[in-house]
Z-matrix of the N, CA and C atoms (Angstrom, degrees):
N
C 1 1.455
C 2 1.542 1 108.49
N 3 1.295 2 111.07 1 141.93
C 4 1.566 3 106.24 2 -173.19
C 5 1.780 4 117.91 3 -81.02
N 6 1.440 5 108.15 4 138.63
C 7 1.201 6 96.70 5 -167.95
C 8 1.688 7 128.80 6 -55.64
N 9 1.847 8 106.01 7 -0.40
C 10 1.548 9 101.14 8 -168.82
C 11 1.533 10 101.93 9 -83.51
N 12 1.523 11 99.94 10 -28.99
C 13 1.570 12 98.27 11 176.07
C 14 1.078 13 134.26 12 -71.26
N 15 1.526 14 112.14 13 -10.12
C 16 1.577 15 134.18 14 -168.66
C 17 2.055 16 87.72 15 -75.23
N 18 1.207 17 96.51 16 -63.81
C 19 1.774 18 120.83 17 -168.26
C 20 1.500 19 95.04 18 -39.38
N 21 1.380 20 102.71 19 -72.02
C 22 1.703 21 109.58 20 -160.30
C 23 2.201 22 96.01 21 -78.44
N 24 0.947 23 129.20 22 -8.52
C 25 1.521 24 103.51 23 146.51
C 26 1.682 25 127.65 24 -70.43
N 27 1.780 26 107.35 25 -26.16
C 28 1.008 27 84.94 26 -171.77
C 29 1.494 28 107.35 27 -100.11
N 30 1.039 29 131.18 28 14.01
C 31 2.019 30 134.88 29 130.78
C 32 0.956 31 114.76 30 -48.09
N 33 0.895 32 114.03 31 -39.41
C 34 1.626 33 109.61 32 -167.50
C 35 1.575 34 106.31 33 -78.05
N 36 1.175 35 118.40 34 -43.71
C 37 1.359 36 133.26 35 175.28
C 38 1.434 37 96.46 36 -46.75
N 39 1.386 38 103.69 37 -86.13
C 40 1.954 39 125.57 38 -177.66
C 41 1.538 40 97.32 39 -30.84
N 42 1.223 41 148.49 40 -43.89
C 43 1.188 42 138.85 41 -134.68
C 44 2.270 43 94.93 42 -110.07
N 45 1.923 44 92.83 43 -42.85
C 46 1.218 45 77.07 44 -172.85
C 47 1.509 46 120.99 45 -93.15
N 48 1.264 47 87.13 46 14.85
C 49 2.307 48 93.12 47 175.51
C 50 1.140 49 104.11 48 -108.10
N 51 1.712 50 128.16 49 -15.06
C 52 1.378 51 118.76 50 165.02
C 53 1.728 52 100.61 51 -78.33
N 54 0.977 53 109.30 52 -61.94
C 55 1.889 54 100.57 53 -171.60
C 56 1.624 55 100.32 54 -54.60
N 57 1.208 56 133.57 55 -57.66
C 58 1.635 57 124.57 56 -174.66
C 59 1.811 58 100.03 57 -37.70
N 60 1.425 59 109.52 58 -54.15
C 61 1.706 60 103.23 59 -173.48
C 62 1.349 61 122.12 60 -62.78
N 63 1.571 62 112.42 61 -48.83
C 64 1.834 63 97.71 62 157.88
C 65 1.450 64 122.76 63 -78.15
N 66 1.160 65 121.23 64 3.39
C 67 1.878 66 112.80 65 148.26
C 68 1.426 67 115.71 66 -66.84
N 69 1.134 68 103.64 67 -34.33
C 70 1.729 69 98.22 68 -175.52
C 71 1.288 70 99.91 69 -74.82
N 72 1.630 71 123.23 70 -38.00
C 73 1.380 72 115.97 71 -164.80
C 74 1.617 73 118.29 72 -74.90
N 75 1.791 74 113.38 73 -14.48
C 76 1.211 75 110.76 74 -158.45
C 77 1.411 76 94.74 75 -97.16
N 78 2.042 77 112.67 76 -31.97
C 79 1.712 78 111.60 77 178.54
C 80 1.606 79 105.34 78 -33.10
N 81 1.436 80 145.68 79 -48.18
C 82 1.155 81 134.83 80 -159.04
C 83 1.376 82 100.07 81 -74.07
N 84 1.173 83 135.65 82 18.74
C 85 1.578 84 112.91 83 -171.09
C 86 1.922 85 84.37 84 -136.70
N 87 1.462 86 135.05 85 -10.61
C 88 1.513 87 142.10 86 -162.61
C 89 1.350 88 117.02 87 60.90
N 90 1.286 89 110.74 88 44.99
C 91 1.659 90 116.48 89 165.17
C 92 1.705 91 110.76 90 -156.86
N 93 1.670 92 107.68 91 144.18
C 94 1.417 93 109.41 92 -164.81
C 95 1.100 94 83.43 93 -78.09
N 96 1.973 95 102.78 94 174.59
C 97 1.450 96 138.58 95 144.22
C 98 1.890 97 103.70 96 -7.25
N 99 1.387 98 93.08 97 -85.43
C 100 1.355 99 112.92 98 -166.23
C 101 1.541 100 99.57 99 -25.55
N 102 1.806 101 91.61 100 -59.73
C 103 2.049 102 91.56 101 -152.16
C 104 1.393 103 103.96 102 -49.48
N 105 1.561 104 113.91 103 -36.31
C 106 1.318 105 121.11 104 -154.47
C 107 1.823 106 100.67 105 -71.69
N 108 1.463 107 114.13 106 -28.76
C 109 1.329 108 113.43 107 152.72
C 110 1.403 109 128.95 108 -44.00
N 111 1.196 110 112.31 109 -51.35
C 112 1.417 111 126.95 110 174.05
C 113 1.703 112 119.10 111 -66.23
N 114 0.808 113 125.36 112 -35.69
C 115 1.111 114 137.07 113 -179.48
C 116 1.704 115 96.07 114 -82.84
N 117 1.286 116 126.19 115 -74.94
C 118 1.617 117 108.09 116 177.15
C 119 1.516 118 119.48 117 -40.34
N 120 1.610 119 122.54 118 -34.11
C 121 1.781 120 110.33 119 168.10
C 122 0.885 121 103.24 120 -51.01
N 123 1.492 122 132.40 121 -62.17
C 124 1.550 123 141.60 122 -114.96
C 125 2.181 124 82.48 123 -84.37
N 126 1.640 125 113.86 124 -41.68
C 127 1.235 126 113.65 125 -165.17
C 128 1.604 127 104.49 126 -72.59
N 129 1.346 128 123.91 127 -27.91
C 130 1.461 129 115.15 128 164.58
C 131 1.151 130 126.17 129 -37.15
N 132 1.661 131 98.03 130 -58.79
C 133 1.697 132 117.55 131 -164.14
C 134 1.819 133 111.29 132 -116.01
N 135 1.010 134 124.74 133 116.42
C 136 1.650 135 120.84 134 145.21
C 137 0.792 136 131.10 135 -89.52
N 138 1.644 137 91.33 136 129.09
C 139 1.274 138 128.94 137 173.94
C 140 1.864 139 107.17 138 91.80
N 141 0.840 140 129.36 139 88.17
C 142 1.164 141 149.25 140 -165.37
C 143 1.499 142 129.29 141 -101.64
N 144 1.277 143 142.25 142 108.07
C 145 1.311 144 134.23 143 -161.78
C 146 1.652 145 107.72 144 -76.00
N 147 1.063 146 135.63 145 121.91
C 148 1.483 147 135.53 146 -155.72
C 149 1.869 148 90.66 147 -56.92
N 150 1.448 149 122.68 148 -46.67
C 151 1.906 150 122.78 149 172.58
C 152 1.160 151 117.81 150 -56.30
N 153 1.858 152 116.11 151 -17.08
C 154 1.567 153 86.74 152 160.72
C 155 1.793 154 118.48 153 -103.45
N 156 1.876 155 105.81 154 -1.29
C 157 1.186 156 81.42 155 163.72
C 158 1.016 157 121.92 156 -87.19
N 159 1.361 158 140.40 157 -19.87
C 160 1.406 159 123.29 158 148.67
C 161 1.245 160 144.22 159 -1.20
N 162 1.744 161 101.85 160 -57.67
C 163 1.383 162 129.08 161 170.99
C 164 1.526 163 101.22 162 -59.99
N 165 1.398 164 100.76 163 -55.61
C 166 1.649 165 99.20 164 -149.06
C 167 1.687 166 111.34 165 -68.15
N 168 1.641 167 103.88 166 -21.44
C 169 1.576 168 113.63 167 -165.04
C 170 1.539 169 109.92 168 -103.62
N 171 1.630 170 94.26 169 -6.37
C 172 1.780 171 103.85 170 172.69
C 173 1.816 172 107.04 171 48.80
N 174 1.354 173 97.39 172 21.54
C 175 1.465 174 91.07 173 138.64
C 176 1.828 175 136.05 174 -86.47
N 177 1.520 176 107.95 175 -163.34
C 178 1.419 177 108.47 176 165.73
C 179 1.445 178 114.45 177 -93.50
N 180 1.101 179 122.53 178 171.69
C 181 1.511 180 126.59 179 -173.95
C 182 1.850 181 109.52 180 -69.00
N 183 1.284 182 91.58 181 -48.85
C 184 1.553 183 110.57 182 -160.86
C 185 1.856 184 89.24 183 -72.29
N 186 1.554 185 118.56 184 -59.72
C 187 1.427 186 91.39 185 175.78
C 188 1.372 187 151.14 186 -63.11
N 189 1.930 188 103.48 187 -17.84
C 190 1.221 189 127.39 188 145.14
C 191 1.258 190 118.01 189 -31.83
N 192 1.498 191 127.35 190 -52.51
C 193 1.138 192 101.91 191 -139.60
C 194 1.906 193 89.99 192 -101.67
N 195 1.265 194 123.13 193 -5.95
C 196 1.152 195 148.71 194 -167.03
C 197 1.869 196 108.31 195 -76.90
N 198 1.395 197 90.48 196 -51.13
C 199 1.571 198 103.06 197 158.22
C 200 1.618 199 133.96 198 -62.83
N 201 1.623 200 100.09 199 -52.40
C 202 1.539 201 119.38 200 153.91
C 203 2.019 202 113.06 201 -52.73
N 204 1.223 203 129.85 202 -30.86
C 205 0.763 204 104.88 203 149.59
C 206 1.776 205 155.27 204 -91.24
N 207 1.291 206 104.62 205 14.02
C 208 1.313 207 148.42 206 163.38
C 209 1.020 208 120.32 207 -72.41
N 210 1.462 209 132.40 208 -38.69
C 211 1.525 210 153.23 209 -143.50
C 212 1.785 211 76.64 210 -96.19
N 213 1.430 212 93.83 211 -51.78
C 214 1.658 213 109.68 212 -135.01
C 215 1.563 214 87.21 213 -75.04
N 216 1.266 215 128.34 214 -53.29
C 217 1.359 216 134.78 215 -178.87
C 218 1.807 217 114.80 216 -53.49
N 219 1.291 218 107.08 217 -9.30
C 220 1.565 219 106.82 218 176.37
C 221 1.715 220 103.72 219 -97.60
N 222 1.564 221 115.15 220 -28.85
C 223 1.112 222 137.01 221 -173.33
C 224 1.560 223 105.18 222 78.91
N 225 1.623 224 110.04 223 72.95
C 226 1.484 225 130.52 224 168.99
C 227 1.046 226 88.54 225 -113.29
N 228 1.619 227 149.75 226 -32.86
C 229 1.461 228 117.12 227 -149.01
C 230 1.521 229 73.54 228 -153.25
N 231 1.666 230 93.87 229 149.29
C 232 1.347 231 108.44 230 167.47
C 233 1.926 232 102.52 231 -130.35
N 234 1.328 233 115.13 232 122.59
C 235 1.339 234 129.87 233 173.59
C 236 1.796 235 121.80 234 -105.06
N 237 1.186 236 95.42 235 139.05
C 238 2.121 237 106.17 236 -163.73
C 239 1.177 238 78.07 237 -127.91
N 240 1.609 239 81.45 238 167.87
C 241 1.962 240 108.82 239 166.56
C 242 1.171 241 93.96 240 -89.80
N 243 1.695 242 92.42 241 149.08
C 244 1.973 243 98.27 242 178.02
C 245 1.515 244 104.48 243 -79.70
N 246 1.018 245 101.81 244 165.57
C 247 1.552 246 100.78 245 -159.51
C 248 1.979 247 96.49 246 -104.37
N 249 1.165 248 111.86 247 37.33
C 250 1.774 249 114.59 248 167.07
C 251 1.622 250 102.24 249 -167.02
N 252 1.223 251 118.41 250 19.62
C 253 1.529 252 103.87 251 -179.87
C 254 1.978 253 98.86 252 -155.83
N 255 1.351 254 122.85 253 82.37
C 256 0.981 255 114.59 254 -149.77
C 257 1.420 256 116.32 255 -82.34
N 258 1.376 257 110.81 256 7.75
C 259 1.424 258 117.97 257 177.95
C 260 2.046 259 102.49 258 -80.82
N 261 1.651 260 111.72 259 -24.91
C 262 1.597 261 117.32 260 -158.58
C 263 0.991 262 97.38 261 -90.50
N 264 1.480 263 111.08 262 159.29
C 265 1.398 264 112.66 263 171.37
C 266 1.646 265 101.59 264 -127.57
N 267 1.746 266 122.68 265 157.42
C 268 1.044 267 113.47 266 -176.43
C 269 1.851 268 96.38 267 -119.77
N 270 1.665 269 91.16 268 156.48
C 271 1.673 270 78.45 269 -179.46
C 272 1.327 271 105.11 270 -145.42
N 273 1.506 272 135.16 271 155.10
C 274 1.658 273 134.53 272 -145.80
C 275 1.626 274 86.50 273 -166.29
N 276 1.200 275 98.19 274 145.45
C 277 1.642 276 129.57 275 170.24
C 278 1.577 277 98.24 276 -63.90
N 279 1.446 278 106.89 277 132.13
C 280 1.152 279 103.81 278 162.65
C 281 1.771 280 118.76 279 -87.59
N 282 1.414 281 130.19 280 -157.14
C 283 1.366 282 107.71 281 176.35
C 284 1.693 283 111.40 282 -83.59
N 285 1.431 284 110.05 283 -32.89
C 286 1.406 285 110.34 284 171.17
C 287 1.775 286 114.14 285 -57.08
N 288 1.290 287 111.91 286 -54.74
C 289 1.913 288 91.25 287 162.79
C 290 1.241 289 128.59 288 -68.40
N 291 1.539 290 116.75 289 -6.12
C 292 1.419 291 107.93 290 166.75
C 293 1.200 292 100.81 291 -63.12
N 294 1.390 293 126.71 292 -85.50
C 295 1.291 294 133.97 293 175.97
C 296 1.715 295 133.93 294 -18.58
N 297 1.226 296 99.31 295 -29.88
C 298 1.012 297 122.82 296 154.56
C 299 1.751 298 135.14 297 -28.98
N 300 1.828 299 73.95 298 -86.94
C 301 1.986 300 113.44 299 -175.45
C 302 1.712 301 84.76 300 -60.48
N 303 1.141 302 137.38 301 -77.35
C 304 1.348 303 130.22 302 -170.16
C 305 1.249 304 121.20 303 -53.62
N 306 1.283 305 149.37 304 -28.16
C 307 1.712 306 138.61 305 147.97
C 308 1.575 307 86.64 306 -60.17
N 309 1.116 308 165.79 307 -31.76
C 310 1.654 309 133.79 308 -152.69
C 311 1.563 310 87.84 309 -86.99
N 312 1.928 311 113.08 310 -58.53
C 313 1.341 312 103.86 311 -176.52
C 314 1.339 313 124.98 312 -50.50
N 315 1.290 314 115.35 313 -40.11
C 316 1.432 315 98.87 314 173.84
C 317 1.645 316 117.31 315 -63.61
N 318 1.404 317 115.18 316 -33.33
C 319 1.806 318 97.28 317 -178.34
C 320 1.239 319 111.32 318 -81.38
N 321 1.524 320 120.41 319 -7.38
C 322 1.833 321 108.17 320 -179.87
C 323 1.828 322 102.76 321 -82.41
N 324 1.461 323 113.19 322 -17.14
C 325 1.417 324 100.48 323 -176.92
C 326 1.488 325 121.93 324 -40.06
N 327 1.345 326 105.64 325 -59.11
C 328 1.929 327 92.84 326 166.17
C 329 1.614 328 120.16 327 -42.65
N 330 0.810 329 106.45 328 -46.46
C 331 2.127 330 99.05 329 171.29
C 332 1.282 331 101.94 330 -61.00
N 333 1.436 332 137.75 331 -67.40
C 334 1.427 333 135.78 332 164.39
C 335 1.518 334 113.80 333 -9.55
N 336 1.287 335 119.22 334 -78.76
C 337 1.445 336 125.64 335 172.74
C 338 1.259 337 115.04 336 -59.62
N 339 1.648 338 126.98 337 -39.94
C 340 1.493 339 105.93 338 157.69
C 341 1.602 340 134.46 339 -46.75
N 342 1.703 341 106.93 340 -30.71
C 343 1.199 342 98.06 341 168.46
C 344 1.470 343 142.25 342 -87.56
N 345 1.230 344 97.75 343 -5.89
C 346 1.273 345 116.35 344 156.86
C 347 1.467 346 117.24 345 -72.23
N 348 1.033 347 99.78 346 -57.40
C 349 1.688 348 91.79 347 167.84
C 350 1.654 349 129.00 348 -26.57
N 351 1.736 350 94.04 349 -50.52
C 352 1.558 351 76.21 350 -173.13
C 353 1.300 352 111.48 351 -104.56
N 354 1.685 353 111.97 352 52.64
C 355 1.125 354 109.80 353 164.56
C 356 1.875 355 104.07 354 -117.46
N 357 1.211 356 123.82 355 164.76
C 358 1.500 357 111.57 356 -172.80
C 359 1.442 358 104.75 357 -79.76
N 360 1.714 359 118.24 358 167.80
C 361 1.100 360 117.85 359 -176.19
C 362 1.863 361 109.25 360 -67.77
N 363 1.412 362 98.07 361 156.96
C 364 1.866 363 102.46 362 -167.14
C 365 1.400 364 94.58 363 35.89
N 366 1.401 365 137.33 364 50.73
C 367 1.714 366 101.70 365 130.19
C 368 1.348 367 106.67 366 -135.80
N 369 1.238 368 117.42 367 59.46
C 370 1.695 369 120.61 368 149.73
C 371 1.431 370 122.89 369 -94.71
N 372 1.114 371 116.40 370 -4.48
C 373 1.583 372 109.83 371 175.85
C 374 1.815 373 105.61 372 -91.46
N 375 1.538 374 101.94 373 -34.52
C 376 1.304 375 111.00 374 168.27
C 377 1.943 376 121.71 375 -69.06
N 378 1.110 377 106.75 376 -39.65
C 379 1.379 378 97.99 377 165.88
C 380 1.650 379 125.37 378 -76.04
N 381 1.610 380 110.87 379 -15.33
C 382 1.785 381 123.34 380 168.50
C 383 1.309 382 95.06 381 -66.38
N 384 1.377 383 127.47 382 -45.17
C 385 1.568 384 125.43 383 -165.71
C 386 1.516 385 100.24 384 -84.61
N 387 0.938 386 145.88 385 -54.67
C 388 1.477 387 142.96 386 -178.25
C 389 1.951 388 110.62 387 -64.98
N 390 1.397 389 124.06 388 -38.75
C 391 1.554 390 116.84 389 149.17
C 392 1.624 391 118.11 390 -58.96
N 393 1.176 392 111.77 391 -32.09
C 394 1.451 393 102.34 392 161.20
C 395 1.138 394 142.95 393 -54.24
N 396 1.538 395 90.56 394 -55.69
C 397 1.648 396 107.98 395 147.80
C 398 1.742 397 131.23 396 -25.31
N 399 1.334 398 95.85 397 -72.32
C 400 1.540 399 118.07 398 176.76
C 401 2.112 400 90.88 399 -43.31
N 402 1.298 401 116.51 400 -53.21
C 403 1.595 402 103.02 401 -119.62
C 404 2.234 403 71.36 402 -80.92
N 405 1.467 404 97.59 403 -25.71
C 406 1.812 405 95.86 404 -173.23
C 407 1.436 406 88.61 405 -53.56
N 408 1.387 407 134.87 406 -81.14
C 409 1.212 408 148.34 407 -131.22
C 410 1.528 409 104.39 408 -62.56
N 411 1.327 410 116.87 409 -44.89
C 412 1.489 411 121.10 410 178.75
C 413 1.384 412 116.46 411 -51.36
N 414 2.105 413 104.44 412 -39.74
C 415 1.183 414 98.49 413 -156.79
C 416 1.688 415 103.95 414 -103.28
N 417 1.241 416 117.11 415 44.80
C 418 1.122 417 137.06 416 179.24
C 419 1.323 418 129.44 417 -143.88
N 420 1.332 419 103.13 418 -9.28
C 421 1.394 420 109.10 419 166.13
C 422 1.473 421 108.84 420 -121.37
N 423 2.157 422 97.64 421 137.93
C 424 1.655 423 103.57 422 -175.19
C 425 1.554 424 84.37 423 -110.31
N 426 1.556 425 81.91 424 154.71
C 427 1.963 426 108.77 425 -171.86
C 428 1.703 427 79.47 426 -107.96
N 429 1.285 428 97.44 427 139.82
C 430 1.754 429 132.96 428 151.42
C 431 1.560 430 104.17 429 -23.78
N 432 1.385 431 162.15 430 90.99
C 433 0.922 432 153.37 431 134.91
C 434 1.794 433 110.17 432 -30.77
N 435 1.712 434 115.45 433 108.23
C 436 1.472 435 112.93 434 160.34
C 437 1.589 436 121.78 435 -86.10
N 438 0.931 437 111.90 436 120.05
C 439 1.791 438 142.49 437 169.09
C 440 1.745 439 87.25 438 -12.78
N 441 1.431 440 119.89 439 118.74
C 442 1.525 441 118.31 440 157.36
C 443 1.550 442 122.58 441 -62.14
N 444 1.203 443 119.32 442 149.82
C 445 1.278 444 129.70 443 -164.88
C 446 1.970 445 103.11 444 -61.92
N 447 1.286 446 103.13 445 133.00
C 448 1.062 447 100.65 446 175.47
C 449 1.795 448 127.15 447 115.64
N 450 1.943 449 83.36 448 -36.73
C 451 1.351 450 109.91 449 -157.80
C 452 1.654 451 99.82 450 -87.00
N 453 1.633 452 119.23 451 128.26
C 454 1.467 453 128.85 452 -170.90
C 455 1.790 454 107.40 453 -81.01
N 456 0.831 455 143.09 454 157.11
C 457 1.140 456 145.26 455 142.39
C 458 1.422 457 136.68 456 -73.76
C-alpha cells in the first residue's frame, strides 16, 4: 500500500474520532462540533465578516453560512451588513452565545487535554507545524484529472 495512503488514512482516522468525541460531547448542550467551532472564532474576534470566518474555520462558504444561520435562529449569533462593503455581512455573539461558548469551553477542556495527551511531551507545536504543512501542500498541489469513462476527447 502506498505510503501517502497509509498517512492520509491515518488523518482521517485522528480527525474523525476526535470530532465524533466532541460531537457526542457537545449533543448534550444542542449544538455540533462545528457550531461550537464557530462560536469559539466568533468569541476571539467582534464582529466578524462571515469570508473571514470561512477562512478562519476552513470551512465552505455555503456551509458556513448554513450553520450561521442556525446559530442565528437559536439567537447565538446576531449578523449585520458591514457598514462599507454591502455585499458582506458581519456577525458577533450575542450575550446568550457568549455565555454559551464559555460553559462548552469549559466542559470540552477534558477532551482538550485528552488531546494533548496523545500527543508526546513538547511535540505539539511540532505536529501544528507539520499539519500545517500537510494542509499548505495539499492545497497547492493539483492532481491530473482522468477523462470519465465514456467521455471522447
Amino acid at each position: 500500500m502506498p505510503h501517502g495512503h497509509v498517512l492520509a488514512m491515518h488523518l482521517r482516522r485522528a480527525y474523525l474520532t476526535m470530532h465524533r468525541r466532541f460531537q457526542n460531547h457537545f449533543d448534550g448542550f444542542g449544538v455540533t462540533a462545528d457550531q461550537f467551532v464557530l462560536l469559539t472564532l466568533l468569541a476571539e474576534v467582534e464582529g466578524v465578516a462571515q469570508k473571514d470566518l470561512v477562512a478562519r474555520s476552513f470551512s465552505d462558504p455555503n456551509t458556513l453560512r448554513a450553520m450561521l444561520v442556525l446559530l442565528e435562529n437559536k439567537g447565538l449569533v446576531l449578523r449585520r451588513p458591514h457598514e462599507t462593503d454591502g455585499r458582506a455581512r458581519l456577525v458577533f455573539l450575542t450575550p446568550k452565545g457568549r455565555k454559551l461558548q464559555q460553559e462548552l469551553w469549559r466542559s470540552a477542556a477534558p477532551l482538550h487535554q485528552l488531546l494533548l495527551d496523545g500527543v508526546p511531551a513538547g511535540g505539539v507545536e511540532a505536529l501544528q507545524q507539520q499539519l500545517a504543512r500537510v494542509a499548505e501542500v495539499m492545497a497547492q498541489t493539483k492532481t491530473r484529472r482522468r477523462p470519465t469513462a465514456g467521455r471522447q476527447s
